[in-house]
N, C-alpha and C positions, 0 to 999 in steps of 0.2 A: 504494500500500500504506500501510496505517494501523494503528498499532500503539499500544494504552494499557498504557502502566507502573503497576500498581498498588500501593502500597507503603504500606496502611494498618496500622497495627498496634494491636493491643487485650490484648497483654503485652508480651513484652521487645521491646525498639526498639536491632535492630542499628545500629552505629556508621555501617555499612557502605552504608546508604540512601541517602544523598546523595552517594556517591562511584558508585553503581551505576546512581541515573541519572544522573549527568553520562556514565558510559562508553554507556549506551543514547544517549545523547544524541550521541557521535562514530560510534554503530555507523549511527545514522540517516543524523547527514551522509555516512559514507562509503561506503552501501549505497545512500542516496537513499530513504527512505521516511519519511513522517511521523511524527510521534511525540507523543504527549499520555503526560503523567506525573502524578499523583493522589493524593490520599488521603481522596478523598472520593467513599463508596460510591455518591451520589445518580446517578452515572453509569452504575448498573447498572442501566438500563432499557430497554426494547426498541427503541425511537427511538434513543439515540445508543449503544448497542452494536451497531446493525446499521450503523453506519460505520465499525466495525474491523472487519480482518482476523483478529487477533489480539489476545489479552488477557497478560500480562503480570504473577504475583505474584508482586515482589519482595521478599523478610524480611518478608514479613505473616506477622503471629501472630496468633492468637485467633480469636475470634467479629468479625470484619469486615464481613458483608453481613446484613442481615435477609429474612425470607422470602419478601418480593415481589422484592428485589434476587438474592436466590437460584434463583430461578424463571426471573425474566430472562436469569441470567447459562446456568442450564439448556437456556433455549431458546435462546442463541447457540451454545453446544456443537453442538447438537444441528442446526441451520441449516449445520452445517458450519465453524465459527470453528474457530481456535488455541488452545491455552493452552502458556503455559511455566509453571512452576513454580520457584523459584531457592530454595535450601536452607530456611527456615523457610516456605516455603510449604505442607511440611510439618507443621509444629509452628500448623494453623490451621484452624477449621471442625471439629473433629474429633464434633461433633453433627452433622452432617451427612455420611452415608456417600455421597451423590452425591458430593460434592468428593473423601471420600477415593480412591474408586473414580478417581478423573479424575486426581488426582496419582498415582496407583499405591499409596501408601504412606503411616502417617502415623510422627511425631517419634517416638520413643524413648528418648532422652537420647543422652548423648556422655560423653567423658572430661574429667575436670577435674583443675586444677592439673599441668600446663596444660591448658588447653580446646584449644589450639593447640597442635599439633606437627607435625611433619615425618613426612607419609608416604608410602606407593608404590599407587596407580593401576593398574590393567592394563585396557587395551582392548579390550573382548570384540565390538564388531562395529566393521572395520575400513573398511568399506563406508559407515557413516552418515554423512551432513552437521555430525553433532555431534563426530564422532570422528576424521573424516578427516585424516591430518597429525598426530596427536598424537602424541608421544613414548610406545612402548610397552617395557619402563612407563616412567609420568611418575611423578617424585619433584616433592612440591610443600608447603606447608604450609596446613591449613585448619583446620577445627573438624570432627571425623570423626561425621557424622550414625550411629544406629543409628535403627532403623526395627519397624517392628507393621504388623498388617493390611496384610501386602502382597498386590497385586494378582494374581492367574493373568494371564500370555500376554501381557507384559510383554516389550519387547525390551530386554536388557540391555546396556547403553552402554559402561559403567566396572564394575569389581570394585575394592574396596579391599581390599588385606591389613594386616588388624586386628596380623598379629604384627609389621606395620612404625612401629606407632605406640602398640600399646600394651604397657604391662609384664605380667611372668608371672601376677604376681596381682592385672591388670583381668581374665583370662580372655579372651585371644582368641581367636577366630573360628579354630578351623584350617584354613578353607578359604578364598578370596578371596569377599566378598559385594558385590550388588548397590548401589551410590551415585549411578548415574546409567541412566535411561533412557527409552522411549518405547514410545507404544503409540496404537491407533485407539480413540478411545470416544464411546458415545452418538451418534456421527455425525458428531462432531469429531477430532482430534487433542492429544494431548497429550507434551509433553516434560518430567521433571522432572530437574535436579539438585540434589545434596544438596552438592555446592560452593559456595561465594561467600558464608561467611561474614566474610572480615578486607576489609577497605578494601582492601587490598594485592592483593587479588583482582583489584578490576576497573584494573590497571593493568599486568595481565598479559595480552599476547598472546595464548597458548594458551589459559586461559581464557574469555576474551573470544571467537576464534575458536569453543571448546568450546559458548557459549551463542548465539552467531551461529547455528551450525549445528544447533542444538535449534530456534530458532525459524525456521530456512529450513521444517524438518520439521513445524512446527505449521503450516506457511502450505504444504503440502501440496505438500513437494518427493518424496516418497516416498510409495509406492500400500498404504502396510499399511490394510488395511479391520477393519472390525467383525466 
């Protein structure tokens, strides 16, 4: 098994990069599967994309791939590849509705001052490889994604409860919403979370387990089809 971490960025440049692949980097040795980590799109072509199993965007923002590298990256989906998506994988590509389509979702903003706070998690499918074992709910601290253009037929992983983190007059959410999930597309698999933006992230077990088990599901541990 061959897995490339993609971590190119073309706006904001989370802190968080180089702490997340050093943790891909221990998920590797201690799963046992290769690993290639990048930031350089020239690798999106049909030759050395059809040697992974899986692709991998880590806090990539912007405009990262041009349209022959988007096309390539198209027809690995479609070949039957992986994808994970790790929280500003969202906030990327957003001229392009194939990708959105593939993450399920795009960025929206978040709350500021702080960006970071402390919130509550609920596990809505208790059965996935991404979810399996998690504290329901888990209390954690991250940057709380909001989201647009999201997907239909989407499997919902995590709900956040927006009243656990933000105040009366950010307006929250009265319901729990959608921050992690998964779903079959174009022929491929994908998994996205809207977690893993502070460094402190990827030194956390649950976590860490939580994105193990998205990418078990990109690499076709579960029969959800198209």
């Amino acid at each position: 098994m061959r897995i490339l971490v993609f971590s190119r960025t073309a706006g904001f440049r989370h802190a968080a990069i180089e702490p997340g692949i050093a943790a891909f980097e221990r998920l590797a040795a201690e799963h046992g599967f290769q690993l290639d980590a990048t930031e350089d799109p020239a690798v999106f072509n049909a030759a050395d994309l059809s040697t992974y199993d899986a692709v991998v965007f880590l806090l990539t923002t912007g405009d990262v791939l041009d349209s022959a590298q988007e096309a390539a990256f198209t027809e690995f989906i479609r070949a039957g590849g992986g994808f994970v998506g790790i929280h500003s994988a969202s906030d990327t590509e957003y001229d392009w509705p194939w990708y959105g389509g593939l993450v399920g979702a795009y960025f929206d903003g978040h709350p500021s001052n702080p960006n970071v706070r402390a919130g509550t998690l609920l596990v809505r499918a208790t059965d996935h490889p991404a979810t399996a074992g998690l504290p329901n709910p888990w209390d954690r601290e991250d940057e709380w994604y909001q989201f647009r253009d999201g997907r239909a037929g989407l499997t919902v992983l995590l709900d956040v409860d927006e009243t656990s983190y933000k105040q009366p007059d950010e307006q929250p959410a009265p319901e729990p919403r959608p921050i992690a999930w998964s779903h079959a597309y174009d022929g491929g698999r994908a998994f996205y979370t809207g977690l893993g933006h502070t460094a402190a992230s990827y030194d956390e077990p649950l976590f860490l387990a939580h994105v193990w088990g998205g990418l078990r599901f990109a690499l076709g541990e579960t029969a959800e089809q198209d």
